[in-house]
N, C-alpha and C positions, 0 to 999 in steps of 0.2 A: 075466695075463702083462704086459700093459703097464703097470699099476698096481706090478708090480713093477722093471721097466726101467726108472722114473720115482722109485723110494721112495729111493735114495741116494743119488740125483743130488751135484754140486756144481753149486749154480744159480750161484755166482758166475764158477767156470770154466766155464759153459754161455756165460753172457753175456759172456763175454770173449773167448771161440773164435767167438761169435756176431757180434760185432765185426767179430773178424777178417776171417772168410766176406765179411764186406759190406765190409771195407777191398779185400782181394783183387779183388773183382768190380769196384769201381771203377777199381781200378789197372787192372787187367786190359784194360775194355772203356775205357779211356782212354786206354791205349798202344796196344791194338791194335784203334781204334773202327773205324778207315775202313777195313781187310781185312774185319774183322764184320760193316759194313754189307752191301758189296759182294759178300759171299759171301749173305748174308743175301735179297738183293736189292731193299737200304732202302735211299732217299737221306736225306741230312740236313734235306732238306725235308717229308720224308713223318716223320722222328722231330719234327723240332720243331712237327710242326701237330696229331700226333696220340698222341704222348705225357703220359700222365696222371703226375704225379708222385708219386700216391698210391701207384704201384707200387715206392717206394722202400722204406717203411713195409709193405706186404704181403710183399715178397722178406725184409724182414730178418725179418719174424713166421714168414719159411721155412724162412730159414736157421738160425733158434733153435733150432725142432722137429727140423730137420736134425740140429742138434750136442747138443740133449737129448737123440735116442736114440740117437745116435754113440756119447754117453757112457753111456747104459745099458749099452748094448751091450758095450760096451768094459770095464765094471765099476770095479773102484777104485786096484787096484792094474796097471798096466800100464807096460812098459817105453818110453823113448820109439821102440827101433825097430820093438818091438811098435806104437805108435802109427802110424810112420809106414807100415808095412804095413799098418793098419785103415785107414788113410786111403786110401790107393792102393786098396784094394780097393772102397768105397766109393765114392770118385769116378771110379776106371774103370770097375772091375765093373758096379759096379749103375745110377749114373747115368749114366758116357758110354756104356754099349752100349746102357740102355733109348732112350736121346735120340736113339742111330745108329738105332734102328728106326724110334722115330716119323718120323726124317729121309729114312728110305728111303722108307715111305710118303706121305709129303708131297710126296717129291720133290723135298728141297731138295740145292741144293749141296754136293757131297763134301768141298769143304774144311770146311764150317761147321762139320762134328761139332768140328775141331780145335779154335779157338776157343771153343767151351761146353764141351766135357769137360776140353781144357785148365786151363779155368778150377774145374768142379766138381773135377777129382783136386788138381789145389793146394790151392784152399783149402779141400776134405775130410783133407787131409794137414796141415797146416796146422792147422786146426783139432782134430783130433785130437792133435796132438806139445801145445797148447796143454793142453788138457781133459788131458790124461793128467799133463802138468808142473804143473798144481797143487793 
């Protein structure tokens, strides 16, 4: 099964919707870093002492696999608002409610979910309107 969700890929719009994902997040947690943190319950001194930057390089190896089997999934021929409904589904469905669980169990802050799933539905939307346009 997976071997065939992978067999027609377009690797070039994989890497390009792959991008994207990673431009999105940046913007994202760079307009809205200091609500994130605080909801989070990081200071900017607990990120800048204990932040590996290696996890820039691991998130976008995530967000690949993310939008590689978006686009399996999704197949070859797709409309963009077929697209942008696979995204929404995607980044609400599957990751902002699995992240609201772990959050509940954690015990983190109710607004955070907004902030990460915020971020996964866009740029799953986003990435998909992308992977489907070329």
């Amino acid at each position: 099964m997976i071997s065939n969700l992978l067999s027609n890929l377009d690797w070039l719009a994989v890497l390009v919707a792959a991008v994207a994902y990673f431009v999105i997040g940046a913007a994202w947690y760079g307009v809205l870093g200091k609500g994130w943190m605080e909801a989070a319950g990081l200071s900017k001194d607990q990120i800048n002492n204990n932040f590996n930057k290696a996890i820039y390089g691991v998130t976008f190896i995530i967000e690949f696999v993310i939008v590689a089997f978006m686009g399996g999934l999704m197949g070859q021929e797709i409309s963009t608002g077929d697209a942008i409904q696979f995204g929404l589904v995607v980044g609400l469905v599957f990751s902002g409610l699995t992240t609201w669980i772990h959050y509940l169990y954690n015990m983190r802050a109710k607004n955070l979910i907004f902030y990460d799933a915020g971020y996964t539905t866009i740029a799953s939307i986003v990435a998909a309107v992308i992977y489907a346009s070329m």
